[in-house]
C-alpha positions in Angstrom: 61.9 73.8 18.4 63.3 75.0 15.1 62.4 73.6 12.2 63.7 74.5 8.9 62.4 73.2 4.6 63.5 71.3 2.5 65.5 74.1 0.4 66.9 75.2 3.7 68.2 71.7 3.9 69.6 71.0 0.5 71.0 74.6 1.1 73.0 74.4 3.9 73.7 70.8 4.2 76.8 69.5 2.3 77.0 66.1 3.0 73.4 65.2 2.5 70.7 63.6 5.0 72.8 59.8 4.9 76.0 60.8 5.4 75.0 63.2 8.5 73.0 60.5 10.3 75.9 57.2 9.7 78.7 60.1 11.0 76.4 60.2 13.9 76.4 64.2 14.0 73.0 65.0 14.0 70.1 63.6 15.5 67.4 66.2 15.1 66.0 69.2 13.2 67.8 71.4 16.1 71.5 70.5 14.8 70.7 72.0 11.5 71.2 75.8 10.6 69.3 78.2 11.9 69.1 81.9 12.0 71.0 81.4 15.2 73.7 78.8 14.3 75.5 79.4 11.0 75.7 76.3 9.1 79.4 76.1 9.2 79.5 74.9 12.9 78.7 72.0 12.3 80.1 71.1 9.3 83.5 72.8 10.8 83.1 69.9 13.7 82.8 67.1 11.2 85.7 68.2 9.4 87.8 68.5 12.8 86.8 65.1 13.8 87.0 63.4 10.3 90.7 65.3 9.7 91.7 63.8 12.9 90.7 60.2 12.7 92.6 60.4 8.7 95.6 61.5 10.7 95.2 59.0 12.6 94.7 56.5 10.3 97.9 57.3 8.2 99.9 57.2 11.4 99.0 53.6 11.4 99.9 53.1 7.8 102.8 54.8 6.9 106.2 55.2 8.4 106.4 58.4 10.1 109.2 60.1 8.2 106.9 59.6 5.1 104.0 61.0 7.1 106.1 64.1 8.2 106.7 64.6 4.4 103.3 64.3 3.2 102.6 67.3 6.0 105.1 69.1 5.1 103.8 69.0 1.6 99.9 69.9 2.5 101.3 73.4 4.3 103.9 74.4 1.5 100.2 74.0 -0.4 98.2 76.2 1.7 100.9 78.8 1.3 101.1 79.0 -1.9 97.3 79.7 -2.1 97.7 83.0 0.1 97.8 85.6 -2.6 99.6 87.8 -0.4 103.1 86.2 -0.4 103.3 87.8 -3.7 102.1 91.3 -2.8 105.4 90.8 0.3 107.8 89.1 -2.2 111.4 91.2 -1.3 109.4 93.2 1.6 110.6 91.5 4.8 109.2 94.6 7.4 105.9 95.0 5.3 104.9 91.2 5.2 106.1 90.7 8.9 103.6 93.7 9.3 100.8 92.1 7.5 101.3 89.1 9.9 101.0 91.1 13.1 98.2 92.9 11.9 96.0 90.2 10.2 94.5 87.1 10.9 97.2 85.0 12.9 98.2 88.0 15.2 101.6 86.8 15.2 104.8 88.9 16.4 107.6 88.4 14.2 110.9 90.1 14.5 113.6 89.9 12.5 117.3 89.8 13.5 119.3 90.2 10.5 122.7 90.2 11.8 122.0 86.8 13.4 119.5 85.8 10.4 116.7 84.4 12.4 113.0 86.0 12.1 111.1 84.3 15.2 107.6 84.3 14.9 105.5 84.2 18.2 102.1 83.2 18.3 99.6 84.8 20.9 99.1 82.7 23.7 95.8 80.1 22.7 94.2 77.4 23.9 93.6 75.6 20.4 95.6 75.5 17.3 95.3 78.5 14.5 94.5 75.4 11.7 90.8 75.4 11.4 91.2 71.7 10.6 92.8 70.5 13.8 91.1 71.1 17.1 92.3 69.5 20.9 89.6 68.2 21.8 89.6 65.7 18.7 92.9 64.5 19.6 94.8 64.8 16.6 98.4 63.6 16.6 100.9 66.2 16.9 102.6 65.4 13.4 100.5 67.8 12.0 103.1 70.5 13.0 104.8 69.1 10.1 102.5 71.0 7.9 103.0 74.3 9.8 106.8 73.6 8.3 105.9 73.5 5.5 103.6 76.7 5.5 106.5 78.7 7.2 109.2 77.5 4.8 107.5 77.8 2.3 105.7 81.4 3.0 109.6 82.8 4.3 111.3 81.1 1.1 109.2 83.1 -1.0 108.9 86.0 0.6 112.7 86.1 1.5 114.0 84.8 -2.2 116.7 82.9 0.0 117.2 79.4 1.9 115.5 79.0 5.2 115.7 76.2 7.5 112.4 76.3 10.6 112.6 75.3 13.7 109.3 74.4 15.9 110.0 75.7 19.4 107.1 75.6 20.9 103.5 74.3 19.7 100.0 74.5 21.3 99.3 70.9 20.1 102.2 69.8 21.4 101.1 71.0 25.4 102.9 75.0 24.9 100.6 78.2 25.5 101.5 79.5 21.9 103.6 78.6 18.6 106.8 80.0 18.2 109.1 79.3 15.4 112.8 80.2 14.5 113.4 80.8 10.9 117.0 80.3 9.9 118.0 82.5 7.2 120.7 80.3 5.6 121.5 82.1 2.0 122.8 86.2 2.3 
């Protein structure tokens, strides 16, 4: 059995001894973080299952198109922390390089006579948002927030008017994520 201090405790565990034990994730000194398991499994789990139950919970509060909106809003957030979209800003080929070669893995071409940049996922059996995971369920309205990243990221990076278009979503039962980015200003 592992067993870790007190300081190792405090260190790695965010949440504190009472919340852990009422969340009903941890029921003995072998779920905490060891030289083996980094401390951010678990927490990551929590954070899965707590972000799906609030989704859950605001899809029995609010109407959906308000829902939709406040997704939509969360990912145009979490693009504009990625302090690459400046570095890209007017480079088309270099950010769609970027993507391909970085953390998503995502093809993206570009046609410009038809002015639609597709972006293909790689095929995966979970969705690329650390927060959302299958097996927690969470409702597929969360895609909204993946709008809001892509229009967001391709408004900026573009200068111009786009319009995205989910085509196929790993939430939603596909192998991958594939969106169409309508380029709508010349």
């Amino acid at each position: 059995m592992n067993t870790i201090n007190r300081s190792q405790f405090l260190k790695n565990c965010a949440c504190g001894l009472c919340s852990c034990m009422t969340a009903g994730i941890m029921t003995s000194t072998e779920t905490f973080a060891t030289e083996d398991t980094p401390a951010e499994d678990w927490r990551l789990r929590f954070v899965k299952r707590r972000y799906a139950k609030l989704i859950d919970i605001l899809s029995n509060h609010m109407k959906e198109n308000e829902l939709s909106e406040v997704l939509h809003d969360l990912g145009t957030f979490c693009s504009t922390t990625d302090p690459n979209l400046q570095t890209y800003r007017g480079d088309i080929d270099g950010y769609c390089e970027y993507i391909k070669k970085t953390v998503s893995g995502d093809d993206v071409a570009y046609d410009r006579n038809k002015g639609i940049i597709v972006m293909t996922s790689p095929e995966r059996t979970d969705c690329f948002c650390p927060l959302i995971s299958l097996k927690n369920q969470t409702p597929t309205i969360v895609c909204n927030c993946s709008l809001g990243w892509q229009q967001h990221t391709w408004e900026t990076v573009l200068g111009k008017k786009i319009q995205v278009e989910l085509k196929e979503s790993v939430l939603r039962g596909g192998k991958r994520c594939i969106f169409h980015i309508h380029v709508l200003e010349s």
